[in-house]
C-alpha positions as CSV (number, residue, x, y, z in Angstrom):
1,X,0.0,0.0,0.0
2,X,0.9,3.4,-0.7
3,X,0.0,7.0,0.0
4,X,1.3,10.0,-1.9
5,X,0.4,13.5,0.2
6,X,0.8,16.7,-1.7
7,X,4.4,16.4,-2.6
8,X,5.6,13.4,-1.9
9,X,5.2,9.6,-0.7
10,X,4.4,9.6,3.3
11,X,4.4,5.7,2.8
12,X,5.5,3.7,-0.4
13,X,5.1,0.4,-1.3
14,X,4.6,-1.1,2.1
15,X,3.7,-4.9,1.9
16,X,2.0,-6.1,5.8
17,X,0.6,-8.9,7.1
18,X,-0.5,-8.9,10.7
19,X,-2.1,-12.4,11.7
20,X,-4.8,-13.2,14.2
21,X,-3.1,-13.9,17.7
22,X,-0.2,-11.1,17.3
23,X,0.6,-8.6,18.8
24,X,2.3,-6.3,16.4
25,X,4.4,-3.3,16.8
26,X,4.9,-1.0,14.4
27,X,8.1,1.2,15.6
28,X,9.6,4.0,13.7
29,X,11.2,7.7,14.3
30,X,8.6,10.7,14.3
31,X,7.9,11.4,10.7
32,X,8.8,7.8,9.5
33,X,4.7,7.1,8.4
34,X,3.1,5.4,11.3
35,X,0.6,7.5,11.9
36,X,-0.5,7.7,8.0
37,X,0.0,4.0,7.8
38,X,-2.5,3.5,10.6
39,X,-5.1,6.1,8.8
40,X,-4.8,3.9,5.8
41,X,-5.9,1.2,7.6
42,X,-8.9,2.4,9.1
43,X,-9.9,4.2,6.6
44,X,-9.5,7.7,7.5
45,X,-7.0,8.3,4.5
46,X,-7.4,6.4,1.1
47,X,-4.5,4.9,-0.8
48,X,-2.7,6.1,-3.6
49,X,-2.4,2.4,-4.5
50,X,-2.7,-1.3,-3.2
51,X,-5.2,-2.3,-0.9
52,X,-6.3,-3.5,2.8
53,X,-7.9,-6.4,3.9
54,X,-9.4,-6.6,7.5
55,X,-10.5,-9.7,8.7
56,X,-10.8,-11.2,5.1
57,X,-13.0,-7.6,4.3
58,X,-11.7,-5.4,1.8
59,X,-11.8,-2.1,3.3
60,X,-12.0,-0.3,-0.2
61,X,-15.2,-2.4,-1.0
62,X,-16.7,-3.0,2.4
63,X,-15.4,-0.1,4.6
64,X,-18.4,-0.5,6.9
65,X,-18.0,-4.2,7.7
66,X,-14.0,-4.1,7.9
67,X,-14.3,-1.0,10.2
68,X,-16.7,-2.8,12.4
69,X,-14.0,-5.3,13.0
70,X,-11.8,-2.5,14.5
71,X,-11.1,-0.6,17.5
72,X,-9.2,2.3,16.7
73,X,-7.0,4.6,19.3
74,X,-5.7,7.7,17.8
75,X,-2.6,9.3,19.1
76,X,-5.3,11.9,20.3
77,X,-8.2,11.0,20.5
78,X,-11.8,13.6,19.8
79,X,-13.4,12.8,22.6
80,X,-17.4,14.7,23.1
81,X,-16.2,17.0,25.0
82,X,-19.7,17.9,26.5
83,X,-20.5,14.4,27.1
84,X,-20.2,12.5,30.2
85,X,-17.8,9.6,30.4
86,X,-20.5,6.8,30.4
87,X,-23.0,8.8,27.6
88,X,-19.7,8.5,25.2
89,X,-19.1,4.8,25.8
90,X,-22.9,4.0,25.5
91,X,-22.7,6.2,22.2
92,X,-20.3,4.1,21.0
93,X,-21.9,1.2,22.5
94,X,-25.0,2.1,20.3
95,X,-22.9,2.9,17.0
96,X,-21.1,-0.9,17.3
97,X,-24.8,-2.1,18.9
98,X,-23.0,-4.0,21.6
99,X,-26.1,-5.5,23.4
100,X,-27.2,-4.3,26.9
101,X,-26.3,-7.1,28.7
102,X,-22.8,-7.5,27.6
103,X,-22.4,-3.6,27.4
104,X,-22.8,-3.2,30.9
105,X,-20.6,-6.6,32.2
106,X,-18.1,-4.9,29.7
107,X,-18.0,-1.1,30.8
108,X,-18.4,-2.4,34.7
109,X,-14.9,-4.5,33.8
110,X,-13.2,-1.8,31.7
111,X,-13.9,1.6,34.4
112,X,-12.8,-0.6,37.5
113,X,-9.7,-1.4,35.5
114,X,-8.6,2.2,34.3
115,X,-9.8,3.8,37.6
116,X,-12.7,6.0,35.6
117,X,-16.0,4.3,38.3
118,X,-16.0,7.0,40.0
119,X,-15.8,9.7,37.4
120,X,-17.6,8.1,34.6
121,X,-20.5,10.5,34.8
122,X,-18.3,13.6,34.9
123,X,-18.2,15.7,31.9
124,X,-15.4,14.6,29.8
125,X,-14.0,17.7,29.5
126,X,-13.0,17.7,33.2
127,X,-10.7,14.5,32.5
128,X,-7.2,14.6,32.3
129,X,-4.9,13.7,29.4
130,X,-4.8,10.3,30.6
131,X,-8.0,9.7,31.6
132,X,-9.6,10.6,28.3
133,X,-6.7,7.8,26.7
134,X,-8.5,5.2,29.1
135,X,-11.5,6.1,28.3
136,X,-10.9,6.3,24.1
137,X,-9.2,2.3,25.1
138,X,-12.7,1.4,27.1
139,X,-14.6,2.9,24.3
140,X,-12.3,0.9,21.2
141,X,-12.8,-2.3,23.4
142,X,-16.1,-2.3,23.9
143,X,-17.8,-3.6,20.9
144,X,-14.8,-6.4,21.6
145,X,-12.7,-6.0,18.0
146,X,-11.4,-8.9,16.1
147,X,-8.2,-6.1,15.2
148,X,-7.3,-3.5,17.6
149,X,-5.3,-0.5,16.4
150,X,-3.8,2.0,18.6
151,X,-1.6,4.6,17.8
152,X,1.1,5.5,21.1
153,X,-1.4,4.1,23.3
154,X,0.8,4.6,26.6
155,X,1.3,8.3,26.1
156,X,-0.5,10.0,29.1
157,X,-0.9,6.5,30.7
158,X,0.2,6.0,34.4
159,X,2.6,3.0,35.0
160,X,-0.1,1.2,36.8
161,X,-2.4,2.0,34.2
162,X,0.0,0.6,31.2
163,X,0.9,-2.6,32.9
164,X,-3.0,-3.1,33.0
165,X,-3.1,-2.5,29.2
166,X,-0.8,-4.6,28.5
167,X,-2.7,-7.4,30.2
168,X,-5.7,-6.2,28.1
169,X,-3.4,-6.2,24.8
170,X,-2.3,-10.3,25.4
171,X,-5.7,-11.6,26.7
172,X,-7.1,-9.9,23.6
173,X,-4.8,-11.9,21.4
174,X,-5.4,-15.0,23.5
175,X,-8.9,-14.7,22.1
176,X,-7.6,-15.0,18.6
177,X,-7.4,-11.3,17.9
178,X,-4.8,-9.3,16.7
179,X,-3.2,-6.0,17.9
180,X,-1.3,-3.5,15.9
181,X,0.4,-0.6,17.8
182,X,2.4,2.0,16.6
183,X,5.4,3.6,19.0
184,X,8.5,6.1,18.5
185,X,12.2,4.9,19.3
């Protein structure tokens, strides 16, 4: 896959294959096409050439279905602002249609974890940094992803807080899923 921006490549000719069960990092210097790569993928940027397949789904033909397969992280994520915690996750619980039932045994597991109980019905806008990155990971979880893609998903993480998502990152590809992370050296 490819993507040309106004002057020249960002990323050229990249061939990838990321397998159910892995847990794959993507590491590169700032500026070295991560974060376009990762746009490509989800769909938020279209290719100059080549193509993407997610889950068997060609995202160019299908984008609704391969996206659906996802749970995307940006390096910042756009959180509603005016929303509280838990009326963003049920939004998103409501775009994926993640039932009831499992919605609440999964937002009940997810807050606890990241420490956000307590302030889940606080406007978001009065999180932190790092809160609102727990709460974008909750919200990419919940509709539980077959592909996970995060891009520098420990910055404004506490330690406590990344050694917990680490544990999320290998019991998700216990499951059978796959994890794709990007991260600077």
């Amino acid at each position: 896959m490819s993507y040309k921006g106004a002057s020249k490549f960002a990323v050229e000719n990249l061939d990838l294959e990321v397998r159910p069960g892995e847990i794959f990092g993507f590491l590169g210097p700032n500026g070295a096409g991560k974060t376009t790569t990762i746009k490509m993928i989800v769909g938020l940027l279209q290719l100059t050439s080549g193509k993407i397949l997610i889950n068997d789904t060609d995202l160019a033909k299908e984008p609704v279905a391969a996206k659906r397969a996802c749970g995307y992280v940006p390096d910042n994520p756009a959180l509603y602002q005016r929303l509280t915690g838990i009326e963003y996750l049920n939004l998103i619980g409501d775009v994926f249609e993640v039932a009831s039932s499992t919605r609440k045994k999964r937002l009940e597991y997810y807050l606890e974890m990241f420490n956000l109980t307590e302030v889940a019905h606080d406007l978001v806008q009065s999180y932190s940094h790092g809160m609102q990155q727990k709460l974008a990971l909750t919200g990419a979880l919940l509709h539980a992803p077959k592909l996970f893609i995060l891009d520098e998903p420990m910055v404004g993480l506490d330690p406590k807080s990344a050694h917990q998502f680490r544990g999320i990152m290998r019991k998700h590809v216990e499951q059978g899923n796959t994890v794709f992370f990007s991260t600077h050296i």
